[in-house]
C-alpha positions as CSV (number, residue, x, y, z in Angstrom):
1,X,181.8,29.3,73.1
2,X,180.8,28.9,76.7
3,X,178.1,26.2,76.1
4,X,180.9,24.7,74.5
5,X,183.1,24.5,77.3
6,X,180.6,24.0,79.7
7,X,179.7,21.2,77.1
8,X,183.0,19.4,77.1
9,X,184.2,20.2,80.7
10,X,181.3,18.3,82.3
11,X,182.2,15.4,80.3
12,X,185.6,15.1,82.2
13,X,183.7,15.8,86.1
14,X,182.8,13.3,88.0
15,X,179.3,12.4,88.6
16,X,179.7,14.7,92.2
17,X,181.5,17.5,90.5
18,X,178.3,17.0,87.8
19,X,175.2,17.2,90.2
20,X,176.6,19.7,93.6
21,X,174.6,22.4,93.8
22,X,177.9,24.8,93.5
23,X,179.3,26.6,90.8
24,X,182.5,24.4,89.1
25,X,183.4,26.1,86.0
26,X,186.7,23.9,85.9
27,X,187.1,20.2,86.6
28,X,188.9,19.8,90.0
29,X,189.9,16.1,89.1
30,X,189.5,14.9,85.4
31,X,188.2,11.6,85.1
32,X,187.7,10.0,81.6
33,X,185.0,7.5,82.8
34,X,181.8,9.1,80.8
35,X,183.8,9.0,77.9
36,X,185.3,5.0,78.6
37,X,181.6,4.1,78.8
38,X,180.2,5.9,75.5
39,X,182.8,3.9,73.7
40,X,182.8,0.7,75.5
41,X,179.6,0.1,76.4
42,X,177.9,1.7,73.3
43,X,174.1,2.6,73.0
44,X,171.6,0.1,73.0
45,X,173.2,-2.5,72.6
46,X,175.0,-0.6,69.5
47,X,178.4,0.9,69.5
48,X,178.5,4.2,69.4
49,X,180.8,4.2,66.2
50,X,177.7,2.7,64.0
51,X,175.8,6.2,65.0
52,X,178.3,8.3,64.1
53,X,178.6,6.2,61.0
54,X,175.2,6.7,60.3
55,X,175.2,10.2,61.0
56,X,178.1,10.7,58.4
57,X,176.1,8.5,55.8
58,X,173.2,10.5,55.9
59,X,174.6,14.0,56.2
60,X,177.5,13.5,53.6
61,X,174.7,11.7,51.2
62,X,172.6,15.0,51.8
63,X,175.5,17.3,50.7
64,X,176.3,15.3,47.5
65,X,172.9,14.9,46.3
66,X,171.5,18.3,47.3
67,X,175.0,19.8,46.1
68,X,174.0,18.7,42.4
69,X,170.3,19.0,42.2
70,X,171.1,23.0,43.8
71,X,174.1,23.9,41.4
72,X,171.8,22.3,38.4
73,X,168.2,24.1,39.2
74,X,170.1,27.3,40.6
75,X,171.7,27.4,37.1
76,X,168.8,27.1,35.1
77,X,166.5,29.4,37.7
78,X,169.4,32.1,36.9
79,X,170.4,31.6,32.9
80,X,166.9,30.3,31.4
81,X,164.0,32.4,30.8
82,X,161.0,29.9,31.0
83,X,157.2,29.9,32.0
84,X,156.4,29.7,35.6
85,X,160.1,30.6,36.8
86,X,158.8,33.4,39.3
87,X,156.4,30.8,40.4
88,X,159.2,28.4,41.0
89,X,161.1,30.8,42.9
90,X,158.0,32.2,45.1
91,X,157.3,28.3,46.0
92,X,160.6,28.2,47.2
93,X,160.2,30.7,49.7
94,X,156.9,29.3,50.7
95,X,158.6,25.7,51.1
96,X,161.0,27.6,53.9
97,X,157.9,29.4,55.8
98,X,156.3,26.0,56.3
99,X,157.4,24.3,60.2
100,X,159.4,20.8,59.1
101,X,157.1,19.3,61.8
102,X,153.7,19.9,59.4
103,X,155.3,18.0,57.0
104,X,156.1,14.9,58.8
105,X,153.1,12.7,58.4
106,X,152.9,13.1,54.6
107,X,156.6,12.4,54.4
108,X,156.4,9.6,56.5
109,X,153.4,7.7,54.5
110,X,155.3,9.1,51.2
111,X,158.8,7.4,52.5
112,X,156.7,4.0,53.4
113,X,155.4,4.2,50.1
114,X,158.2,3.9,48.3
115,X,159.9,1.5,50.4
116,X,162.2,3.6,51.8
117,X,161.0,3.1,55.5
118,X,163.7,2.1,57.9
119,X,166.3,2.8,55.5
120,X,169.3,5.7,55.5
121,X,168.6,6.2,51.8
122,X,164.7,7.3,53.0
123,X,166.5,9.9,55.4
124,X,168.7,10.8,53.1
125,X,166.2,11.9,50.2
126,X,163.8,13.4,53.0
127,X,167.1,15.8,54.1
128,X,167.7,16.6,50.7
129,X,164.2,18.0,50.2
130,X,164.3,20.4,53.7
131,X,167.7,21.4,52.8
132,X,167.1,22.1,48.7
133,X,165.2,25.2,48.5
134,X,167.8,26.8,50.5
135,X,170.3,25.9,48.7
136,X,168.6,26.7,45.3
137,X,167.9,30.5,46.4
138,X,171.2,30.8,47.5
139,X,173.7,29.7,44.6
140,X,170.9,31.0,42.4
141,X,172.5,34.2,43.4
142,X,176.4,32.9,42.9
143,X,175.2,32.1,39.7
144,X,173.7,34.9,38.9
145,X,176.4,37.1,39.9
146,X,178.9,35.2,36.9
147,X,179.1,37.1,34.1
148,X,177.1,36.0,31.0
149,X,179.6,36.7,28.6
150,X,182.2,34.2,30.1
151,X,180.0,31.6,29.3
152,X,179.5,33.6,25.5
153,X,183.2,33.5,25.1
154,X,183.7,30.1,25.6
155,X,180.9,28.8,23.0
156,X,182.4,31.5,20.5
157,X,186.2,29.1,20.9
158,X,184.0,26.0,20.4
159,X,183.5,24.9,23.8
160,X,180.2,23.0,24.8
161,X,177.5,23.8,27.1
162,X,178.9,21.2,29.4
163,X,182.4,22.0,29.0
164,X,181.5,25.5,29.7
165,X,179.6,24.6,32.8
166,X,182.2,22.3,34.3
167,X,185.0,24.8,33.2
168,X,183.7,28.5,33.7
169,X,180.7,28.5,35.7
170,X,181.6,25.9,38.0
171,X,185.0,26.9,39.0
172,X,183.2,30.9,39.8
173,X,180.6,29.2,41.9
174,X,182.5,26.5,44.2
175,X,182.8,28.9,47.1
176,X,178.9,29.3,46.5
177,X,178.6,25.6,46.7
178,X,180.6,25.0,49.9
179,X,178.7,27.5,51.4
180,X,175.4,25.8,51.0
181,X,177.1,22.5,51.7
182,X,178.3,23.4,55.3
183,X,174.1,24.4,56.0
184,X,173.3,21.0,54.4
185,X,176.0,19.1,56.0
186,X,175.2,21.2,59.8
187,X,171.2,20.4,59.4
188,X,171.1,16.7,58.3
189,X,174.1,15.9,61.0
190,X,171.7,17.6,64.0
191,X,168.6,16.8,62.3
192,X,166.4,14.3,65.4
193,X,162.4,14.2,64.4
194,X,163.2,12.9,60.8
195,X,165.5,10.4,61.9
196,X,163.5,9.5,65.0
197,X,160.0,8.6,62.9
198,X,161.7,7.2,59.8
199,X,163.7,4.9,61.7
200,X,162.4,2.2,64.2
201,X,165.7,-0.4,64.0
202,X,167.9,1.4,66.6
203,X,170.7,0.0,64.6
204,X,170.1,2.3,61.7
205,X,169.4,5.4,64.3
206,X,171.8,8.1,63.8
207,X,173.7,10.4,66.6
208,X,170.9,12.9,68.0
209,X,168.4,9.9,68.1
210,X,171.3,7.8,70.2
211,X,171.5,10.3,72.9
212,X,167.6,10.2,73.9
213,X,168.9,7.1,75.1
214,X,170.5,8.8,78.0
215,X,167.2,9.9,79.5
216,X,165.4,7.8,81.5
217,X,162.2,7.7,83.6
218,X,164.5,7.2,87.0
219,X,167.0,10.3,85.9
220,X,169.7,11.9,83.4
221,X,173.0,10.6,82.5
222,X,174.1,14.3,81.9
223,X,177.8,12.7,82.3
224,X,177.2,10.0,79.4
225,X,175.4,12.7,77.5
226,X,178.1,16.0,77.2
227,X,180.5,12.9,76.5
228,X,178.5,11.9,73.6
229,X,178.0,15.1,72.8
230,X,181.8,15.9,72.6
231,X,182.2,13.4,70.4
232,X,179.1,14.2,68.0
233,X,180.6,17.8,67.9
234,X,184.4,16.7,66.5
235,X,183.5,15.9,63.1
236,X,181.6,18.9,62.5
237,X,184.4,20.8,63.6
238,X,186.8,19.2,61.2
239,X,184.4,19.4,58.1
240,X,184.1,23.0,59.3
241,X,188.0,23.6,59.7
242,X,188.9,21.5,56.4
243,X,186.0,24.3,54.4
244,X,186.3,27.6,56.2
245,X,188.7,29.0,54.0
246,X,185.8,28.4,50.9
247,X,182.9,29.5,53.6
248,X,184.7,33.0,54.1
249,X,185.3,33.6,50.3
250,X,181.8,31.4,49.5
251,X,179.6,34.1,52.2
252,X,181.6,37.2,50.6
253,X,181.5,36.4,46.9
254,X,179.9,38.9,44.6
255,X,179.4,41.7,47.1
256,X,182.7,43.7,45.9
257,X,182.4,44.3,42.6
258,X,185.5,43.5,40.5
């Protein structure tokens, strides 16, 4: 928690309590001027509301679409025997190994492409992708973890394999499901080298690209950046605080058996 508090704290010094050479682990007078000049003035010539807007765009668009495509390949990974499945799987883990940086120029000319350059939807899909496998392997294992014959039961009274997806199997792996969503949600909010190539209209640029801003070639707005950075860090904190009752139960599910 300290780089937290040290975090927030130097957003209410002044620009002398911010650059003495002493040790000031409290504020001796609180000034709100760091934080007057993120919102007024904005960044770039953009307010700082349209980052934080794009920021929510893309990482809430990265939970809802990698939400589905995970729940759906996790289920079949984990109910259907087919040909190539341990190949699937092992690529997976091979996808993780590989540095998000080597994959940059061929997602780049494959976002161009497509004409998805310069647009959130582009960052969007390209989050999805580094934040999939993860959260295949995982809820492959919430999945797993449901008993078969729930799913058996419900065909036998006539349900449908939909109905008995929606209605059984979804229901067991939700926890599962926010789980993964919180990684997906935490790693397309922070994510900067993505959002930094893919993007050259600084209106579209999302939170972490907004704060390079603060460092210049003459010296470092550390004030105008923890303030920023304050503010960056509240919404993650509520989408954390709104889900941690799922997380818990979500990290803990299937390891008691019952």
């Amino acid at each position: 928690m300290f780089p937290v508090y040290w975090m927030v704290s130097t957003g209410f010094k002044t620009n002398d309590q911010i650059f003495t050479t002493e040790f000031i682990p409290f504020p001796t007078s609180f000034t709100f001027e760091h934080f007057d000049r993120v919102l007024s003035e904005g960044v770039a010539g953009n307010s700082i509301w349209l980052y934080l807007r794009n920021s929510a765009i893309v990482a809430l668009g990265t939970v809802a679409v990698g939400a589905v495509f995970s729940l759906l390949a996790a289920t079949a990974v984990s109910r259907f025997r087919f040909r190539g499945r341990t190949s699937f799987l092992i690529t997976l883990l091979i996808v993780q190994m590989v540095p998000a940086e080597a994959l940059l120029i061929p997602l780049f000319l494959s976002v161009k492409r497509l004409g998805l350059y310069d647009q959130l939807l582009g960052l969007i899909v390209v989050n999805v992708g580094l934040t999939l496998p993860f959260g295949i392997w995982m809820l492959r294992t919430f999945v797993a973890a449901v008993p078969k014959s729930l799913e058996e039961a419900a065909w036998i009274d006539g349900a449908s394999r939909f109905t008995t997806f929606w209605k059984v199997l979804f229901p067991l792996v939700a926890p599962g499901l926010v789980a993964t969503s919180i990684f997906s949600f935490i790693t397309a909010w922070n994510e900067l080298i993505f959002a930094l190539v893919l993007m050259s209209d600084p209106s579209g640029y999302t939170m972490p690209v907004a704060l390079q801003y603060f460092f210049g070639q003459r010296g470092t707005d550390w004030g105008a950046i923890m303030a920023s950075s304050t503010l960056m860090t509240i919404p993650v904190i509520v989408f954390f605080l709104l889900v941690q009752r799922r997380m818990v139960s979500g990290l803990v599910a299937g390891a008691v058996k019952g």
